[in-house]
PDB file of N, CA, C, O and CB in Angstrom:
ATOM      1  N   UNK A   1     342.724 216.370 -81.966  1.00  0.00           N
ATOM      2  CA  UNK A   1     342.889 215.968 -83.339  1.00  0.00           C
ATOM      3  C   UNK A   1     343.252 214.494 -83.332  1.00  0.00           C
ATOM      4  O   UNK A   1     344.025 214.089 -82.463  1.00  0.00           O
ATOM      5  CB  UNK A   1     343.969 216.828 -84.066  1.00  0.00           C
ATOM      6  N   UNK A   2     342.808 213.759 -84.132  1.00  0.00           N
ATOM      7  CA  UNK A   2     342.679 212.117 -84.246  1.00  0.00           C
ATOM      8  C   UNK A   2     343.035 212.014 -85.624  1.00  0.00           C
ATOM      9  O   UNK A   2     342.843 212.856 -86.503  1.00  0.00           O
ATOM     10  CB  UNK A   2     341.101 211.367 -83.914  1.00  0.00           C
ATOM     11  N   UNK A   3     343.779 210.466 -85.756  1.00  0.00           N
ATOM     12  CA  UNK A   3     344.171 210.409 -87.438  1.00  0.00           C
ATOM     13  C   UNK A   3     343.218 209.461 -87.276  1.00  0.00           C
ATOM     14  O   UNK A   3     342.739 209.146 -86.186  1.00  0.00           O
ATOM     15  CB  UNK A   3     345.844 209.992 -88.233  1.00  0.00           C
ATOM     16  N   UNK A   4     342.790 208.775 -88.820  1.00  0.00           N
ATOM     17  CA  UNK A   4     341.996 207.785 -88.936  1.00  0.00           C
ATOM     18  C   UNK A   4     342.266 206.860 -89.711  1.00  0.00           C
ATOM     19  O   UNK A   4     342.158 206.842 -90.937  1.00  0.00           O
ATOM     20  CB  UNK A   4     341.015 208.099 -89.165  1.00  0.00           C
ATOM     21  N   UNK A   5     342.819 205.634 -88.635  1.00  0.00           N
ATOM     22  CA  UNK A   5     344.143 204.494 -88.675  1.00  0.00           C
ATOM     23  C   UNK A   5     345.040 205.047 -89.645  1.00  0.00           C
ATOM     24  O   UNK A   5     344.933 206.246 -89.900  1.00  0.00           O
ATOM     25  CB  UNK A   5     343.753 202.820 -89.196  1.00  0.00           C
ATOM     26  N   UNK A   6     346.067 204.230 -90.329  1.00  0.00           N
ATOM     27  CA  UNK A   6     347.365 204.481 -90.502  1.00  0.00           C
ATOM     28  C   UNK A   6     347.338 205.742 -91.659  1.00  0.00           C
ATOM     29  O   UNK A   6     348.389 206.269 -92.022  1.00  0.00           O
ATOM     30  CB  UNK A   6     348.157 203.065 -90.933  1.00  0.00           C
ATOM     31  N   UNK A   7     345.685 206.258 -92.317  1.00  0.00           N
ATOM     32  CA  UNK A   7     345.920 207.401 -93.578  1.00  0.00           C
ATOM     33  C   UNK A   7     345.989 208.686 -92.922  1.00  0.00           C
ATOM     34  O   UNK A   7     344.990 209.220 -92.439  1.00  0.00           O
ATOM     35  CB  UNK A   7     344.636 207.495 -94.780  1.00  0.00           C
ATOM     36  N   UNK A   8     347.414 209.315 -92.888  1.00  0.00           N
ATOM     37  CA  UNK A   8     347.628 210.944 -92.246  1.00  0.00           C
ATOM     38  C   UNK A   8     346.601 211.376 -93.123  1.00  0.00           C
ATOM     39  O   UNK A   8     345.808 211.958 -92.383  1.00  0.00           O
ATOM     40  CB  UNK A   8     349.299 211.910 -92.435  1.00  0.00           C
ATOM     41  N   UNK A   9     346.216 211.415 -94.153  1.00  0.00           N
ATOM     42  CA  UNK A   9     345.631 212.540 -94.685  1.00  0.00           C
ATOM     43  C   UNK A   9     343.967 212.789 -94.352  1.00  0.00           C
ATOM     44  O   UNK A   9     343.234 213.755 -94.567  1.00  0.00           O
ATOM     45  CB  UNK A   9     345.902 212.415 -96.173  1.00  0.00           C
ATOM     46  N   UNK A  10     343.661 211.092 -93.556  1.00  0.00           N
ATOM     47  CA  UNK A  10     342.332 211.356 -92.866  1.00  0.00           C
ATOM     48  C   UNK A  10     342.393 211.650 -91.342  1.00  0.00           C
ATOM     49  O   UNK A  10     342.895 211.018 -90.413  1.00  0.00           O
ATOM     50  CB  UNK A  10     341.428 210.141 -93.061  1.00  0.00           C
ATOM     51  N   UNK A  11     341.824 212.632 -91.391  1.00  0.00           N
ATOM     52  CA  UNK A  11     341.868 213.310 -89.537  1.00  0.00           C
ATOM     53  C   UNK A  11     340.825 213.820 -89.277  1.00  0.00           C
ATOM     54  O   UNK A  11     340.048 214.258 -90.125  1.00  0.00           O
ATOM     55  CB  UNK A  11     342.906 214.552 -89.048  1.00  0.00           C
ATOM     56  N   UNK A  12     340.630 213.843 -87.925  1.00  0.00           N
ATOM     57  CA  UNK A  12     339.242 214.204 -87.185  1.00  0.00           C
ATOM     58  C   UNK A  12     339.322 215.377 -86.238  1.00  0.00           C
ATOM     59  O   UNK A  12     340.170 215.229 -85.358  1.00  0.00           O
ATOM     60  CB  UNK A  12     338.717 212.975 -86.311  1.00  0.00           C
ATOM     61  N   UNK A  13     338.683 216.441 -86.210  1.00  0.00           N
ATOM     62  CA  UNK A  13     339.226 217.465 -85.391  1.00  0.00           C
ATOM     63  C   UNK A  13     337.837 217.378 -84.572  1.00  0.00           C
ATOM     64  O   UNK A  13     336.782 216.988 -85.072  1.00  0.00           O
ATOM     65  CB  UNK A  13     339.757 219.015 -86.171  1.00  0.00           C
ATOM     66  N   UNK A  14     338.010 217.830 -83.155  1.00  0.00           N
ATOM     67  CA  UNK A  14     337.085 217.887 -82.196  1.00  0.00           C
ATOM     68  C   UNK A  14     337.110 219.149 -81.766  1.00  0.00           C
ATOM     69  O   UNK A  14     338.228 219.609 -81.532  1.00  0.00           O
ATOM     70  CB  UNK A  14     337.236 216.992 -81.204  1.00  0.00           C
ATOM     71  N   UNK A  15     335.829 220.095 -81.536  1.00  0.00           N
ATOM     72  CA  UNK A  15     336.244 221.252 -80.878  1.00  0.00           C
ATOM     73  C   UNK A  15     334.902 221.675 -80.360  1.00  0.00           C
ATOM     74  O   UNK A  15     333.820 221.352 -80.849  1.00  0.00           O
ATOM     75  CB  UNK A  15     337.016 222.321 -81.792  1.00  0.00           C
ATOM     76  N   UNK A  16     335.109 222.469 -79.265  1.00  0.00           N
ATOM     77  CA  UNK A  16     333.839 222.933 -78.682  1.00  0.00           C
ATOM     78  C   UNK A  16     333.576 224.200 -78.899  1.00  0.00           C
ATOM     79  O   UNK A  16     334.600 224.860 -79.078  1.00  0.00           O
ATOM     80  CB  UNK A  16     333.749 222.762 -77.368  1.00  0.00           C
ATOM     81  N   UNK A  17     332.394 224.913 -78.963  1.00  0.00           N
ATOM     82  CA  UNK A  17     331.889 226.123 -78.993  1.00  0.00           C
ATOM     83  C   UNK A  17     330.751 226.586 -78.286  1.00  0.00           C
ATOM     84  O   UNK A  17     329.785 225.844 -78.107  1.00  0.00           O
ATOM     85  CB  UNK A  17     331.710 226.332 -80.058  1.00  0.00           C
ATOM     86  N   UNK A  18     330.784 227.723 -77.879  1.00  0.00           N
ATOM     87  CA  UNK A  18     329.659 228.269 -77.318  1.00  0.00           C
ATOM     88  C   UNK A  18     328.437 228.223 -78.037  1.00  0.00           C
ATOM     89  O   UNK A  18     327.644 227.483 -77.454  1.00  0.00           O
ATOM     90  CB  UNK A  18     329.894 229.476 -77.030  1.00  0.00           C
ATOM     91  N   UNK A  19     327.918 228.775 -79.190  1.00  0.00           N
ATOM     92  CA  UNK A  19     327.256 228.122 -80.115  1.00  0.00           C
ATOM     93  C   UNK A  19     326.868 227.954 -81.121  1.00  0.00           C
ATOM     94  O   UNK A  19     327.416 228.722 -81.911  1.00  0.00           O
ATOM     95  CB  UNK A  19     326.799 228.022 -80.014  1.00  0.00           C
ATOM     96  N   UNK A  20     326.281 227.424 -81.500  1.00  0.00           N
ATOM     97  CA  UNK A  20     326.349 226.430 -82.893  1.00  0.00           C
ATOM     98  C   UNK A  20     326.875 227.531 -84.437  1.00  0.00           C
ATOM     99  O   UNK A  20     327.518 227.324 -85.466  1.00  0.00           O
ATOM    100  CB  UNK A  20     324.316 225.636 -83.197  1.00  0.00           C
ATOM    101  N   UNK A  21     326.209 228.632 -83.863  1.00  0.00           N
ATOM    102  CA  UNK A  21     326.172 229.938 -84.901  1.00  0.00           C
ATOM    103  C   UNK A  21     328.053 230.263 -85.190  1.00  0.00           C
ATOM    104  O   UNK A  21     328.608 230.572 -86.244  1.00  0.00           O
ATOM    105  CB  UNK A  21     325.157 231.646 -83.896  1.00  0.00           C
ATOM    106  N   UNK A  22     328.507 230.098 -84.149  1.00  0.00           N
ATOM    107  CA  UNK A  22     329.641 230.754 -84.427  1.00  0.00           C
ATOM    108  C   UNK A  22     330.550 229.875 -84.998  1.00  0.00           C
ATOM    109  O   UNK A  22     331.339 230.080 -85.921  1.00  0.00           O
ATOM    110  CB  UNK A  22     330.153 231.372 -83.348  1.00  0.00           C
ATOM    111  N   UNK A  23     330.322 228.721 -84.247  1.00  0.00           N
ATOM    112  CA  UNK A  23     331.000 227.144 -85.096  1.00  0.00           C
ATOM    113  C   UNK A  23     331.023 227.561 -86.872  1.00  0.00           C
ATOM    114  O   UNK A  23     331.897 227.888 -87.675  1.00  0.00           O
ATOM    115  CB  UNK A  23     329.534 225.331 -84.803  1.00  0.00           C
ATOM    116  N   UNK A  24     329.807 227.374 -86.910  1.00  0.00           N
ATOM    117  CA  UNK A  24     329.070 227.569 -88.371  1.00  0.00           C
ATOM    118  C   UNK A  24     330.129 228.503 -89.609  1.00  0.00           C
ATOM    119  O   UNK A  24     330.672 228.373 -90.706  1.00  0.00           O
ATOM    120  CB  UNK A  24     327.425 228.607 -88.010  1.00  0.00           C
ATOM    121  N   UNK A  25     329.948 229.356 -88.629  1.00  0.00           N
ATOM    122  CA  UNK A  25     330.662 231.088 -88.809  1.00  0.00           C
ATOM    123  C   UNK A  25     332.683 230.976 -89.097  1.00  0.00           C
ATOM    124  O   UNK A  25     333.501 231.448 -89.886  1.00  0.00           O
ATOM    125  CB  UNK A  25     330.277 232.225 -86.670  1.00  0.00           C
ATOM    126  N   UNK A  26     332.684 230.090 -87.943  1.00  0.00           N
ATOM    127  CA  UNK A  26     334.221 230.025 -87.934  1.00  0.00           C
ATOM    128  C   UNK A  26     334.664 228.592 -89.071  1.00  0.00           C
ATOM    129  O   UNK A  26     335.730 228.875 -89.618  1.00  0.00           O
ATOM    130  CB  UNK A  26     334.803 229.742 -86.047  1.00  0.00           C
ATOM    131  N   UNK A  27     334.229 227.443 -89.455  1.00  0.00           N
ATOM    132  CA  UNK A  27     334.333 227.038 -90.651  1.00  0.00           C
ATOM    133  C   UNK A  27     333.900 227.281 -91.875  1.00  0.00           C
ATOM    134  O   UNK A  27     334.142 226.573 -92.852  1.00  0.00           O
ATOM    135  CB  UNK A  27     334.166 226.301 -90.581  1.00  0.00           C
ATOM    136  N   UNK A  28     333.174 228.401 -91.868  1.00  0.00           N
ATOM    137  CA  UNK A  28     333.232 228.775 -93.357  1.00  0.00           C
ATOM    138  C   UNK A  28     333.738 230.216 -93.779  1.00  0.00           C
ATOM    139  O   UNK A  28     333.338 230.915 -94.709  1.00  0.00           O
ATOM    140  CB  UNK A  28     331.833 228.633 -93.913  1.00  0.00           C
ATOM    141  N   UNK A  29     334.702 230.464 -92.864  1.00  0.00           N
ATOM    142  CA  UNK A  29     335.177 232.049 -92.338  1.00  0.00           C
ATOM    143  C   UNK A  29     336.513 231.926 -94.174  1.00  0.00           C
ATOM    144  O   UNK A  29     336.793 230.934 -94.847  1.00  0.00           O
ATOM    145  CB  UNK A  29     336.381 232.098 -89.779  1.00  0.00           C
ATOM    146  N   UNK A  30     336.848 233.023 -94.296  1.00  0.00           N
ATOM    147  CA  UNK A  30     337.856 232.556 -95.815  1.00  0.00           C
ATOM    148  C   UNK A  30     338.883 232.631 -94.788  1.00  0.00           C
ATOM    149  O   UNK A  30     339.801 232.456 -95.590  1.00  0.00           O
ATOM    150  CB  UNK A  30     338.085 233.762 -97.558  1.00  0.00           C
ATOM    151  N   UNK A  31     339.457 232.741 -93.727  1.00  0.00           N
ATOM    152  CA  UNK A  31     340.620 232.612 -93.013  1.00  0.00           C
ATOM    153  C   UNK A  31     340.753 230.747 -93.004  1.00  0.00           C
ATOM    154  O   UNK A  31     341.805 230.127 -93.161  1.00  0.00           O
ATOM    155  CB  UNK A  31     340.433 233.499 -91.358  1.00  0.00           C
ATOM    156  N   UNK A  32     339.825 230.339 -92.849  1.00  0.00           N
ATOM    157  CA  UNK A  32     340.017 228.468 -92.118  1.00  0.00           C
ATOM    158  C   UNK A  32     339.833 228.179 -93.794  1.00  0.00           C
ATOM    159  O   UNK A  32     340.703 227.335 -94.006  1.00  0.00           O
ATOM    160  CB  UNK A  32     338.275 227.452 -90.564  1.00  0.00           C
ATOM    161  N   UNK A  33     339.311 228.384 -94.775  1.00  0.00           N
ATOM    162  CA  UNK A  33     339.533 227.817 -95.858  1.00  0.00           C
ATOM    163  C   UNK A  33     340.598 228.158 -96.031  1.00  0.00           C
ATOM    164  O   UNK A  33     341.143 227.166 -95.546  1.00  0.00           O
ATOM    165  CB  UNK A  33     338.811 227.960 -96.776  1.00  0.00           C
ATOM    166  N   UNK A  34     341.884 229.148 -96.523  1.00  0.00           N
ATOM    167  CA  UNK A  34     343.057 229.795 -96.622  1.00  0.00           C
ATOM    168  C   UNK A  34     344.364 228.572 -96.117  1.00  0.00           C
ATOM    169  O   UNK A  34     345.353 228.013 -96.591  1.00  0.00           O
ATOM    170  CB  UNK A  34     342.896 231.245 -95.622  1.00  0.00           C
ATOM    171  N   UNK A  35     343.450 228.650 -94.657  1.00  0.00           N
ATOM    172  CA  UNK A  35     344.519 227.767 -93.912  1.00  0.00           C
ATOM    173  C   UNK A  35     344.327 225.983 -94.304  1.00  0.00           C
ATOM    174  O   UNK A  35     345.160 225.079 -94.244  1.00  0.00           O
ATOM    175  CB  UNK A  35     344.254 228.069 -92.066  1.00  0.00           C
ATOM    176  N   UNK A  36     343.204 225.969 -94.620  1.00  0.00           N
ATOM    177  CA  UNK A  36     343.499 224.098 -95.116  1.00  0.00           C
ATOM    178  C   UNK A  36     343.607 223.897 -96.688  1.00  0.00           C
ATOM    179  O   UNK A  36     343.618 222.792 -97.231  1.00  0.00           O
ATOM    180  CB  UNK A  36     341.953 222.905 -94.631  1.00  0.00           C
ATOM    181  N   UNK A  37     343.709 225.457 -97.525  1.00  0.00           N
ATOM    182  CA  UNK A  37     344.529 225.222 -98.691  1.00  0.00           C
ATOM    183  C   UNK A  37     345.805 224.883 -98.927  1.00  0.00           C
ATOM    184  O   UNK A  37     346.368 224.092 -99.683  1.00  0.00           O
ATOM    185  CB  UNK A  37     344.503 226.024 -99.239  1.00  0.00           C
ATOM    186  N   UNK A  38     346.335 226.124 -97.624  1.00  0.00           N
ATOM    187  CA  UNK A  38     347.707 225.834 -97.124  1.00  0.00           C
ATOM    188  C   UNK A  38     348.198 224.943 -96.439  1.00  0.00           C
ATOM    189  O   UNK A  38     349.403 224.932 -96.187  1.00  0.00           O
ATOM    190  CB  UNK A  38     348.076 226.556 -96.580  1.00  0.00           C
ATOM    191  N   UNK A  39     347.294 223.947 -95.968  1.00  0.00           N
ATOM    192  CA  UNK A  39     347.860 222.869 -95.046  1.00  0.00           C
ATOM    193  C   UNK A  39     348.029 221.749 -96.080  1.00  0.00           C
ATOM    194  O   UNK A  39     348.703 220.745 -95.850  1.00  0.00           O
ATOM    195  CB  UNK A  39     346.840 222.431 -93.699  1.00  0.00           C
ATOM    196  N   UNK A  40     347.382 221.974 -97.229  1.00  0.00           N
ATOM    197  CA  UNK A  40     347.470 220.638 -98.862  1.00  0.00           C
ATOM    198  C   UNK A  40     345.915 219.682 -98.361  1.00  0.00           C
ATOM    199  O   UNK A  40     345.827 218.460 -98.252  1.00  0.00           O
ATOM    200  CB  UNK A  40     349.659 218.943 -98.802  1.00  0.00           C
ATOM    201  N   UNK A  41     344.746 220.793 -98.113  1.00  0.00           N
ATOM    202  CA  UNK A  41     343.041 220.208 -98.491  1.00  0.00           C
ATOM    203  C   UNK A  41     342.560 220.194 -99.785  1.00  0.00           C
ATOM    204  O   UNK A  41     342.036 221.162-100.336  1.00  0.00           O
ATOM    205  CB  UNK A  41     341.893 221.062 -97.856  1.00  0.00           C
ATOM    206  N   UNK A  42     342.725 219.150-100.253  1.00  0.00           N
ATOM    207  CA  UNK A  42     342.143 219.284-101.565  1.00  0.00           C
ATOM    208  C   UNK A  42     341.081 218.854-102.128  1.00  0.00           C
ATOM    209  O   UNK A  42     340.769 218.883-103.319  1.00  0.00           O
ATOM    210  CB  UNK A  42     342.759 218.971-102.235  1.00  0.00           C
ATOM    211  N   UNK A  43     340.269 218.260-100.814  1.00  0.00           N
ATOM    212  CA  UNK A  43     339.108 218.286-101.193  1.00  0.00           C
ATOM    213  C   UNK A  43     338.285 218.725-100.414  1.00  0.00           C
ATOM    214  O   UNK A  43     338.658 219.070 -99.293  1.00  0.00           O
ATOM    215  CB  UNK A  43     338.784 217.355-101.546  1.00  0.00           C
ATOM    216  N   UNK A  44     336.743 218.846-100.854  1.00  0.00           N
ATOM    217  CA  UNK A  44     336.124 219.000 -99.072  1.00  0.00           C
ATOM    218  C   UNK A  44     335.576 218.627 -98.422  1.00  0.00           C
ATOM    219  O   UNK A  44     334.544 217.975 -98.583  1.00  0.00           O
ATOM    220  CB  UNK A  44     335.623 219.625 -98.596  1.00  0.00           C
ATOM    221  N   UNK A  45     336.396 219.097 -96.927  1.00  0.00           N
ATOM    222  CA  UNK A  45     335.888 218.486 -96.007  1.00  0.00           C
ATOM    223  C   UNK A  45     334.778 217.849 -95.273  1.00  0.00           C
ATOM    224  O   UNK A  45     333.952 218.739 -95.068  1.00  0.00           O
ATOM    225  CB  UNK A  45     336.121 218.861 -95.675  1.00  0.00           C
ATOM    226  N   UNK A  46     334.457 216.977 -94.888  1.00  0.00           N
ATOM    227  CA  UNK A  46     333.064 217.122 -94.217  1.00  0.00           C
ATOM    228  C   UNK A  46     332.861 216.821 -92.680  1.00  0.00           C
ATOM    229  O   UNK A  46     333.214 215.887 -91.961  1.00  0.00           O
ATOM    230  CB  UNK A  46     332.134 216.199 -94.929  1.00  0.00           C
ATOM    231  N   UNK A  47     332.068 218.119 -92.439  1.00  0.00           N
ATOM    232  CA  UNK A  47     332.228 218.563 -91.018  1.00  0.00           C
ATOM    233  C   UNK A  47     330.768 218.171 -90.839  1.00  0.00           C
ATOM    234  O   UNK A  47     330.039 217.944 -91.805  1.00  0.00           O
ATOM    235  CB  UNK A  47     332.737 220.252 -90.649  1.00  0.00           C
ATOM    236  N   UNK A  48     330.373 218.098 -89.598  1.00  0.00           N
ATOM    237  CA  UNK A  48     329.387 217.811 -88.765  1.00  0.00           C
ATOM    238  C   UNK A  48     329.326 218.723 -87.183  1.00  0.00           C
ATOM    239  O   UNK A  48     330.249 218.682 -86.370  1.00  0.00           O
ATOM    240  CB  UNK A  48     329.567 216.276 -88.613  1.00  0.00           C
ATOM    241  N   UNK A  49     328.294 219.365 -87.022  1.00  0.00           N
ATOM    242  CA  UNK A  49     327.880 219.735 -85.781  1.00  0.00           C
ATOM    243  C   UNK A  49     327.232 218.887 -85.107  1.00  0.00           C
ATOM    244  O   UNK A  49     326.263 218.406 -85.696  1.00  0.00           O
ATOM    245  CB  UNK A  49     327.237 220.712 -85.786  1.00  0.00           C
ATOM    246  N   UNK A  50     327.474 218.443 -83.815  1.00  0.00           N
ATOM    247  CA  UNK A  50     327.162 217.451 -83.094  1.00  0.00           C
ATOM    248  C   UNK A  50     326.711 218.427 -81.540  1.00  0.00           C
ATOM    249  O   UNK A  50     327.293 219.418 -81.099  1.00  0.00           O
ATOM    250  CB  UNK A  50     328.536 216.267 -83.087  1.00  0.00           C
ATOM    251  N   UNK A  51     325.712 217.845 -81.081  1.00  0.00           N
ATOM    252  CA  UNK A  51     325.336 218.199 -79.755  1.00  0.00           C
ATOM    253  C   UNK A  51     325.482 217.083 -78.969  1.00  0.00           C
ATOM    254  O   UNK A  51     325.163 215.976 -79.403  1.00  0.00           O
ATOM    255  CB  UNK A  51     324.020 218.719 -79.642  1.00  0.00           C
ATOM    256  N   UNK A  52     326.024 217.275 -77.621  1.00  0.00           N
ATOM    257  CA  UNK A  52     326.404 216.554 -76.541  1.00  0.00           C
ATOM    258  C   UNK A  52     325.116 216.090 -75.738  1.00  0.00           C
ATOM    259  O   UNK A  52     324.407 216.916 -75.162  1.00  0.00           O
ATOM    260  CB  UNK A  52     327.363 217.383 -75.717  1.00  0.00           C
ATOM    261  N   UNK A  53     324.815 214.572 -75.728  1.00  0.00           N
ATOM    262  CA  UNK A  53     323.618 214.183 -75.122  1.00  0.00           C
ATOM    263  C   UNK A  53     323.804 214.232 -74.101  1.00  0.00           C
ATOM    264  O   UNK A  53     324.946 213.778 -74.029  1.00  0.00           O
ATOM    265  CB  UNK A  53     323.086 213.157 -75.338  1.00  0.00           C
ATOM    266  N   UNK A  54     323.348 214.597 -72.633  1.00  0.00           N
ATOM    267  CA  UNK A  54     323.909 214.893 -70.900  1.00  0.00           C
ATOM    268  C   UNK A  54     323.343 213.355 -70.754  1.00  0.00           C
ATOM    269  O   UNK A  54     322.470 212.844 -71.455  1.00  0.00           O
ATOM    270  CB  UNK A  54     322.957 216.511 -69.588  1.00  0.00           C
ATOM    271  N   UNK A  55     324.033 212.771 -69.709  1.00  0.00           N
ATOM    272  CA  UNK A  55     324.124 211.629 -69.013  1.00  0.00           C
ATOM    273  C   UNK A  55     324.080 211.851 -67.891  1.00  0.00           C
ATOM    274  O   UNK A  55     324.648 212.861 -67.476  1.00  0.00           O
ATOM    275  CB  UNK A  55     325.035 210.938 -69.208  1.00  0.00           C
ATOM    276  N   UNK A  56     323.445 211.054 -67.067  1.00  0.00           N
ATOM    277  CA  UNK A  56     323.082 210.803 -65.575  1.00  0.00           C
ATOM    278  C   UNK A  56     324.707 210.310 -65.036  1.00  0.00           C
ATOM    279  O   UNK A  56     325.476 209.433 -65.429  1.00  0.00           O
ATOM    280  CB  UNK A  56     321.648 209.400 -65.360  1.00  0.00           C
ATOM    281  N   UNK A  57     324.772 211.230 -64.066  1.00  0.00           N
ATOM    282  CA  UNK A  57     325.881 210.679 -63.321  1.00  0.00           C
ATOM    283  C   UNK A  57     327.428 211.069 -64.232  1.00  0.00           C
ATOM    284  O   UNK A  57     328.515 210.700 -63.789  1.00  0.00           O
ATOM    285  CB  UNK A  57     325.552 208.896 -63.154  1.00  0.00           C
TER     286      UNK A  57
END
């Protein structure tokens, strides 16, 4: 988890998953909305799925 410079209320969460489906699955689950009502989200978020480009070496 990363803030983004000095505004707490902008943050960056990083996380890995097996795949993409369940990612998908687990941010739009009503448990993870529940929990960033309760954390004070009041707006929404915007998430991105990203795939890891492999590098030589």
């Amino acid at each position: 988890m990363f803030r983004y410079g000095d505004d707490a209320g902008q943050v960056i969460v990083l996380a890995e998953w097996d795949t993409i489906e369940r990612a998908r699955s687990y941010v739009n689950s009503p448990e993870v909305k529940e929990a960033m009502r309760e954390a004070g989200v009041t707006e929404k978020p915007e998430i991105y799925f990203l795939d890891e480009i492999p590098t030589d070496g």
